[in-house]
N, CA and C atoms as a LAMMPS dump frame, in Angstrom:
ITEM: TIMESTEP
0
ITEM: NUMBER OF ATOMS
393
ITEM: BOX BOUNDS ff ff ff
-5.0000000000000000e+02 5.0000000000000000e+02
-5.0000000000000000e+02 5.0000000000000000e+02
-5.0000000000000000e+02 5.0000000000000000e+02
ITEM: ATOMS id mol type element x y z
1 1 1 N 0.843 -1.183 0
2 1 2 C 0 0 0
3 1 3 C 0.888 1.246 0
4 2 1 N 0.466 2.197 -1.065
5 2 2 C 1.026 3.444 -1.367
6 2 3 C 0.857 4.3 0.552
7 3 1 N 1.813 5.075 -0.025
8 3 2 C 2.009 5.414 1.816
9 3 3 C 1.261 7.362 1.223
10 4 1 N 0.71 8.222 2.134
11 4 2 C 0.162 9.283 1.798
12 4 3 C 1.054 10.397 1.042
13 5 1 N 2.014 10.31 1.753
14 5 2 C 2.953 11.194 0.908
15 5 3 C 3.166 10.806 -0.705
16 6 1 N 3.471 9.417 -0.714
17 6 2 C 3.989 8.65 -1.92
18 6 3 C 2.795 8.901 -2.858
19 7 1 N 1.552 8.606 -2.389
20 7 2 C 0.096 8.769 -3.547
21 7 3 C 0.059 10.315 -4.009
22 8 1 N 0.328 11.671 -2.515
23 8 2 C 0.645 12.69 -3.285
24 8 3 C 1.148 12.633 -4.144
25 9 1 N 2.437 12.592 -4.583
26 9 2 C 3.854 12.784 -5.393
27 9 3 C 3.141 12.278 -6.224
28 10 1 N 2.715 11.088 -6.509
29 10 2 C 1.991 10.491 -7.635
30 10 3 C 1.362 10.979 -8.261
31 11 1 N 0.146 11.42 -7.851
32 11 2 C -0.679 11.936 -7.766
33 11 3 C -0.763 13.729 -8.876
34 12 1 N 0.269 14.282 -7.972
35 12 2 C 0.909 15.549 -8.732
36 12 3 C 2.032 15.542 -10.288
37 13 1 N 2.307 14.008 -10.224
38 13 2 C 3.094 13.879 -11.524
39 13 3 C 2.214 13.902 -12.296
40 14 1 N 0.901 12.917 -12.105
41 14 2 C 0.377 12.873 -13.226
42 14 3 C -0.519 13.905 -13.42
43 15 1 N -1.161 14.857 -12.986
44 15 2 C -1.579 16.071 -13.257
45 15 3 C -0.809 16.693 -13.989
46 16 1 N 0.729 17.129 -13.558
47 16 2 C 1.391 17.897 -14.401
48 16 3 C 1.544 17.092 -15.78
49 17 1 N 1.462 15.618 -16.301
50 17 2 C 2.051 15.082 -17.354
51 17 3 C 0.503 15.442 -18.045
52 18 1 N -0.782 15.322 -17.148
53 18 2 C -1.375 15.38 -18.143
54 18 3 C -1.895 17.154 -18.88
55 19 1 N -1.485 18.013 -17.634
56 19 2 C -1.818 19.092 -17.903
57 19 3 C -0.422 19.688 -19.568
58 20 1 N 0.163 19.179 -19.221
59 20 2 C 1.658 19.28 -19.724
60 20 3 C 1.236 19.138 -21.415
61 21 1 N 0.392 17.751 -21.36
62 21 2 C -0.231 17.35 -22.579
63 21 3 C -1.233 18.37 -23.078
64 22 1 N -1.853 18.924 -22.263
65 22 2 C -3.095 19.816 -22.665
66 22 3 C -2.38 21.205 -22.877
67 23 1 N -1.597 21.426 -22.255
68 23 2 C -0.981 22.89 -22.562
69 23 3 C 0.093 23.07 -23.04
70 24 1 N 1.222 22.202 -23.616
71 24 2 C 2.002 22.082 -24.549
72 24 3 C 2.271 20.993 -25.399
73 25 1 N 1.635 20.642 -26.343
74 25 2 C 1.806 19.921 -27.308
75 25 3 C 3.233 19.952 -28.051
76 26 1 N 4.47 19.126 -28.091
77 26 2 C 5.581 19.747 -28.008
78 26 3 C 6.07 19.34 -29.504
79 27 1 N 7.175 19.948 -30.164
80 27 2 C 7.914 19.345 -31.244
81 27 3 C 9.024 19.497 -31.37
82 28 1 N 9.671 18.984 -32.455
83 28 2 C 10.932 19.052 -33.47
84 28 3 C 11.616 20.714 -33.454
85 29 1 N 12.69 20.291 -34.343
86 29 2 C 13.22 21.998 -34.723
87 29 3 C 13.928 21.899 -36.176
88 30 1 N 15.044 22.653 -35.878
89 30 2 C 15.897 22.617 -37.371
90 30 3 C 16.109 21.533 -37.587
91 31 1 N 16.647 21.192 -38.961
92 31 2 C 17.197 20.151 -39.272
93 31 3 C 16.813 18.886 -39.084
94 32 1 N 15.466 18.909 -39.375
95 32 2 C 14.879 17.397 -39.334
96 32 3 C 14.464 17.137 -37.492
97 33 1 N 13.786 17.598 -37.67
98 33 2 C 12.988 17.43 -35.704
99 33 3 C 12.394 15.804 -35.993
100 34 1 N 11.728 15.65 -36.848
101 34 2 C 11.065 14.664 -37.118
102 34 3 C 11.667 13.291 -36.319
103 35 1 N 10.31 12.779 -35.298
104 35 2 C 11.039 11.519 -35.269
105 35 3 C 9.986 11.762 -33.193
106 36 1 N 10.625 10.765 -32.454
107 36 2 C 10.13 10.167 -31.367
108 36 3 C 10.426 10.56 -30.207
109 37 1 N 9.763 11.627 -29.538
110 37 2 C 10.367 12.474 -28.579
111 37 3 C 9.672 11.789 -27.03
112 38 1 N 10.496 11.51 -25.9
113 38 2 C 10.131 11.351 -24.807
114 38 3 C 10.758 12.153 -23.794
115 39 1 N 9.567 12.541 -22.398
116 39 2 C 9.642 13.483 -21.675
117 39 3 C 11.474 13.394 -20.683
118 40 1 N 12.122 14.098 -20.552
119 40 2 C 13.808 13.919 -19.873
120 40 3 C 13.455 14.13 -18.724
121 41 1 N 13.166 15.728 -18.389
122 41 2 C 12.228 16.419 -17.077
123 41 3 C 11.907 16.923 -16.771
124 42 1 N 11.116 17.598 -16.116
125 42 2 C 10.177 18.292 -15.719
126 42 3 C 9.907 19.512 -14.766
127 43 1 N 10.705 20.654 -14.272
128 43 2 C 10.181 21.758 -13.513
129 43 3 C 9.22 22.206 -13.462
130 44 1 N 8.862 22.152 -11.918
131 44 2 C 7.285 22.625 -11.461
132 44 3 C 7.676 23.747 -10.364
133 45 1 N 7.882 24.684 -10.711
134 45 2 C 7.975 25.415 -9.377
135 45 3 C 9.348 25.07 -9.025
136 46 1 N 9.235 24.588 -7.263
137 46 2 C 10.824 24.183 -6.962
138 46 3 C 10.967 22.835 -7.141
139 47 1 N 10.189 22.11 -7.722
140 47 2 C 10.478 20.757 -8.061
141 47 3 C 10.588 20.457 -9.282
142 48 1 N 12.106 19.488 -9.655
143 48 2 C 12.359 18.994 -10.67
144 48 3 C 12.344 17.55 -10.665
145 49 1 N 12.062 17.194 -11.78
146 49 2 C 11.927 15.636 -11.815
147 49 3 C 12.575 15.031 -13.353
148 50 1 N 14.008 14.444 -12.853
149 50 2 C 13.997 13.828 -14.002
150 50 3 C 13.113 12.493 -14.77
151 51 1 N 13.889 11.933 -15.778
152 51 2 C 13.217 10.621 -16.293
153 51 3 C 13.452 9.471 -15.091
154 52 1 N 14.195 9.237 -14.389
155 52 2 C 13.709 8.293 -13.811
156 52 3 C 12.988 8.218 -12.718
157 53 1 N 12.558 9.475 -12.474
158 53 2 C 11.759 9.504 -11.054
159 53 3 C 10.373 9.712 -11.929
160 54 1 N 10.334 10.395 -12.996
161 54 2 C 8.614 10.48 -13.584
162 54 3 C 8.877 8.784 -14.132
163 55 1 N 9.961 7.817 -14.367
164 55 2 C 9.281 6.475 -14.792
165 55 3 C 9.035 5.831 -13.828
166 56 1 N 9.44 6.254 -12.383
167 56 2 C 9.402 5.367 -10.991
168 56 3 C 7.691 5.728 -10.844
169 57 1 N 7.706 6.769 -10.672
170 57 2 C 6.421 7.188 -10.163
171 57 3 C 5.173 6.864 -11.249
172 58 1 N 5.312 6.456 -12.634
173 58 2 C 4.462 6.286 -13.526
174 58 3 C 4.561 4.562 -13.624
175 59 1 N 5.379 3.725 -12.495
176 59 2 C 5.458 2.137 -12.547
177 59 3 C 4.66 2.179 -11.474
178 60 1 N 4.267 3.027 -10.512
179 60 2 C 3.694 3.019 -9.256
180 60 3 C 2.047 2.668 -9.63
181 61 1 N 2.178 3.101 -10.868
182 61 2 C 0.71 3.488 -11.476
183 61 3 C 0.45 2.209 -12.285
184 62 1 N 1.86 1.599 -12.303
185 62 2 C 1.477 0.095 -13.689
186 62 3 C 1.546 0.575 -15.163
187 63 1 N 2.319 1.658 -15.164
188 63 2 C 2.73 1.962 -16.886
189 63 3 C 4.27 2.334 -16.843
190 64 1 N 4.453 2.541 -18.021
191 64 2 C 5.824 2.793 -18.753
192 64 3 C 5.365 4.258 -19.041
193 65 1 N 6.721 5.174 -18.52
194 65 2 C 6.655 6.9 -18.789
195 65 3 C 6.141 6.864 -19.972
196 66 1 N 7.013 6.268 -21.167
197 66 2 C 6.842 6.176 -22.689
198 66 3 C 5.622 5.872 -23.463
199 67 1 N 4.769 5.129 -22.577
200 67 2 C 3.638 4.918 -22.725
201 67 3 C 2.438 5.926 -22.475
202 68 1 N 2.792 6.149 -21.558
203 68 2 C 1.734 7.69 -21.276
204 68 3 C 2.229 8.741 -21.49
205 69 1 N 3.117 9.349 -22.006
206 69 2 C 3.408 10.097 -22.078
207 69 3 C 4.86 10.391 -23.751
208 70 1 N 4.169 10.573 -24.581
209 70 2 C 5.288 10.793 -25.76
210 70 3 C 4.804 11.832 -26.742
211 71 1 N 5.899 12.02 -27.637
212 71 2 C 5.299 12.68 -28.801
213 71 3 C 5.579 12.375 -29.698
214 72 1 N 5.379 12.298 -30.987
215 72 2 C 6.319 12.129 -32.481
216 72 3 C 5.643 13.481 -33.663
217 73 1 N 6.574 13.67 -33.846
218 73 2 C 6.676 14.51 -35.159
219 73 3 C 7.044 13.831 -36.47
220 74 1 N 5.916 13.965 -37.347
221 74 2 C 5.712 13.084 -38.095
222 74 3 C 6.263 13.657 -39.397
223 75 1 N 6.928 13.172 -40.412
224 75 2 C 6.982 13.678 -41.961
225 75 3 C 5.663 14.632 -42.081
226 76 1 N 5.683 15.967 -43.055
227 76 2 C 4.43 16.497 -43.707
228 76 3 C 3.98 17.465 -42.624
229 77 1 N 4.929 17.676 -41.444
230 77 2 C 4.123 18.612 -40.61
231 77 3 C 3.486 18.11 -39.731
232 78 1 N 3.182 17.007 -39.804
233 78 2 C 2.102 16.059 -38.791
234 78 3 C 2.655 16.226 -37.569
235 79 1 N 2.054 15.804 -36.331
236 79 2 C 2.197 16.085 -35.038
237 79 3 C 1.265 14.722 -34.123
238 80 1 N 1.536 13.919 -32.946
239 80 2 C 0.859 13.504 -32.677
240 80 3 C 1.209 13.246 -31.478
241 81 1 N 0.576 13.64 -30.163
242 81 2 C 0.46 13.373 -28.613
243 81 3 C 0.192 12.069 -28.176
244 82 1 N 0.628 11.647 -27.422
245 82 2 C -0.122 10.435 -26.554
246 82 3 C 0.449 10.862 -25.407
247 83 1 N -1.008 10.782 -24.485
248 83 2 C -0.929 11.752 -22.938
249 83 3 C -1.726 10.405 -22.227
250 84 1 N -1.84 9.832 -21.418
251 84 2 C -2.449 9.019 -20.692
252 84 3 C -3.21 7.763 -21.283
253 85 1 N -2.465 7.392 -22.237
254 85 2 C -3.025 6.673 -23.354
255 85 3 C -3.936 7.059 -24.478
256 86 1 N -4.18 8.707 -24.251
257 86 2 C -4.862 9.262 -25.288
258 86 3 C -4.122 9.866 -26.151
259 87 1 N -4.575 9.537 -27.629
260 87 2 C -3.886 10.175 -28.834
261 87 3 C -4.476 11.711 -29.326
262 88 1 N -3.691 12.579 -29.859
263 88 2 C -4.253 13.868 -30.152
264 88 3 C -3.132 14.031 -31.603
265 89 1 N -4.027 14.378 -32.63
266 89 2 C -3.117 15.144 -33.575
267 89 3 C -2.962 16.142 -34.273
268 90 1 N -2.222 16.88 -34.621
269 90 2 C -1.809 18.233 -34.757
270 90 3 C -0.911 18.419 -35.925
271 91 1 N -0.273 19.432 -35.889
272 91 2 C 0.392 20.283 -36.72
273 91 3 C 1.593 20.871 -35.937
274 92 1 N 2.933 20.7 -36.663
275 92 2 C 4.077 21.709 -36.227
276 92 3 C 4.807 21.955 -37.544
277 93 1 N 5.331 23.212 -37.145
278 93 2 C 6.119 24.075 -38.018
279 93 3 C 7.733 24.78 -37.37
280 94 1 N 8.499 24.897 -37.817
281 94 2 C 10.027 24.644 -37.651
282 94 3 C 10.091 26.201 -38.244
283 95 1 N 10.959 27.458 -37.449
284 95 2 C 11.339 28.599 -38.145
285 95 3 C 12.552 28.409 -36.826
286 96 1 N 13.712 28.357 -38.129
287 96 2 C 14.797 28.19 -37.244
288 96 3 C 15.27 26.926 -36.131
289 97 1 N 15.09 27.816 -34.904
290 97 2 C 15.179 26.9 -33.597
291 97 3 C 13.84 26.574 -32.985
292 98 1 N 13.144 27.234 -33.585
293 98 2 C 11.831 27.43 -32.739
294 98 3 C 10.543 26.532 -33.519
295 99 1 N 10.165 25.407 -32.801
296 99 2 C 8.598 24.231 -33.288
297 99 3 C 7.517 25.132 -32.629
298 100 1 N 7.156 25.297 -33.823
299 100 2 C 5.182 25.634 -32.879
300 100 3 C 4.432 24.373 -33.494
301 101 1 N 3.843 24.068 -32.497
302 101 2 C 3.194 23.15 -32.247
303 101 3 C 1.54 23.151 -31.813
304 102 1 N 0.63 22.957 -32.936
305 102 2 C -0.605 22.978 -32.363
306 102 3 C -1.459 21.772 -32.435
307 103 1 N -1.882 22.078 -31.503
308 103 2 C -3.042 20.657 -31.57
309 103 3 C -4.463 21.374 -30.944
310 104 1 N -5.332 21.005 -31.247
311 104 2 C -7.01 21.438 -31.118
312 104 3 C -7.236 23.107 -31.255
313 105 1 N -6.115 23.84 -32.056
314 105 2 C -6.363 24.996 -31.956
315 105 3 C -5.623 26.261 -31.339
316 106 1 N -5.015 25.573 -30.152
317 106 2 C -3.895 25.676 -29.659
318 106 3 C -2.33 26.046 -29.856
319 107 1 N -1.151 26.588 -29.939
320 107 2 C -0.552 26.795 -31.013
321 107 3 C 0.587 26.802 -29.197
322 108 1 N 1.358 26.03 -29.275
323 108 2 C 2.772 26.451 -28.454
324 108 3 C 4.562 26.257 -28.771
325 109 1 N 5.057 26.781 -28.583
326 109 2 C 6.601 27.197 -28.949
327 109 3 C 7.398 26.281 -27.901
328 110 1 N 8.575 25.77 -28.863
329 110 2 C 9.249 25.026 -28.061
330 110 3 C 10.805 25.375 -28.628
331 111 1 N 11.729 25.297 -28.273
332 111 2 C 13.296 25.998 -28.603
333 111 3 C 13.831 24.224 -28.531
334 112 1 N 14.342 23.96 -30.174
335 112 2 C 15.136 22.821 -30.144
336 112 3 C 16.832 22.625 -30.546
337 113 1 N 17.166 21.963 -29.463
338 113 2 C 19.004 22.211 -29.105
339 113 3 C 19.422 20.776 -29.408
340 114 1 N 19.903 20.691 -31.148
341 114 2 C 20.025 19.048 -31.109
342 114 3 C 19.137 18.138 -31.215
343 115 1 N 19.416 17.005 -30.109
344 115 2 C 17.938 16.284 -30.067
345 115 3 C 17.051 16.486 -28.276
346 116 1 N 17.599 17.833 -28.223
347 116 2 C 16.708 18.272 -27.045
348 116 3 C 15.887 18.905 -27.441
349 117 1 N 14.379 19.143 -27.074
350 117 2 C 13.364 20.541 -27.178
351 117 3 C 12.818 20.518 -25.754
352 118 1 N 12.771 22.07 -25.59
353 118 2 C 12.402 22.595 -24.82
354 118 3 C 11.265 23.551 -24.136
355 119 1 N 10.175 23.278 -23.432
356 119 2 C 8.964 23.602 -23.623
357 119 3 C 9.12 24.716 -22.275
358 120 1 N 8.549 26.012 -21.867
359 120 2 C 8.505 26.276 -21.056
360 120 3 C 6.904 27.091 -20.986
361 121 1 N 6.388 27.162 -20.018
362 121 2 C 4.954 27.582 -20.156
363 121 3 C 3.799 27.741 -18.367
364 122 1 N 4.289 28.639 -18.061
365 122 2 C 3.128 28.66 -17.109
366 122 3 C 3.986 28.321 -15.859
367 123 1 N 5.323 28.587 -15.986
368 123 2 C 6.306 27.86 -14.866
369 123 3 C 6.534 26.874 -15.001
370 124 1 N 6.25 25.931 -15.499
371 124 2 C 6.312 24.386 -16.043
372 124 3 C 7.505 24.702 -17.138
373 125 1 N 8.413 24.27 -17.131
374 125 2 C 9.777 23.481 -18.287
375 125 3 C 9.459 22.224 -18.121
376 126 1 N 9.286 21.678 -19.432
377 126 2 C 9.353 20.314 -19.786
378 126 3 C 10.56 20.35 -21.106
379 127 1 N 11.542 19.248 -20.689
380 127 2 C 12.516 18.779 -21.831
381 127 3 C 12.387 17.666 -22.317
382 128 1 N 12.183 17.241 -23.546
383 128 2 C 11.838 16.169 -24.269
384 128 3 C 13.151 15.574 -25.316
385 129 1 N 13.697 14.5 -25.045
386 129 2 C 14.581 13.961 -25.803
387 129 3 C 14.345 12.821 -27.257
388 130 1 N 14.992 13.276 -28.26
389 130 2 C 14.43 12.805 -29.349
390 130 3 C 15.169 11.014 -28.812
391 131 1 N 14.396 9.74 -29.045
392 131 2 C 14.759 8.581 -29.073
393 131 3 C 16.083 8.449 -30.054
């Protein structure tokens, strides 16, 4: 049995992964973004969380981070979320360093370094590493 503190923490990851999903739909950049991006980590305020504490805390739950949580940028502009086992698809566009990324209407900016991108939004940084 999850102990109270431990179901918090839980609890608050997955809010932020799923809010994360709803308010930044993330992508690619120069030079071919295209391809399979999973979450690295996460700033909330004064808490950071890398990948293995959002995959500890998302095994607590009986999934794989990668599973609930990915993105791919597809050939043609395509865009496609999977947030809690739900799929969403979209549109991104590449000027320079900078992916905007929309999905349902929505339109957010992400700065890509390599095969890092970088989402920041609302106090929330999320870094996403291309596979």
């Amino acid at each position: 049995m999850m102990s109270k503190t431990t179901s918090k923490i839980l609890s608050l990851v997955l809010v932020l992964v799923m809010a994360a999903a709803l308010l930044s739909a993330c992508g690619g950049g120069s030079a071919g973004p295209e391809g399979t991006y999973r979450i690295k980590s996460m700033d909330y305020g004064d808490t950071t969380l890398d990948y293995d504490t959002l995959k500890s805390f998302a095994a607590l739950a009986g999934v794989d981070i990668d599973d609930l949580f990915r993105l791919e940028l597809q050939s043609g502009g395509k865009a496609l979320m999977i947030a809690d086992g739900d799929e969403s698809e979209g549109t991104f566009t590449v000027n320079g360093s900078t992916v905007s990324i929309t999905f349902d209407g929505t339109t957010v900016d992400a700065q890509l370094d390599g095969n890092t991108l970088t989402i920041e939004e609302d106090g929330t940084k999320m870094v996403f590493e291309k596979k």
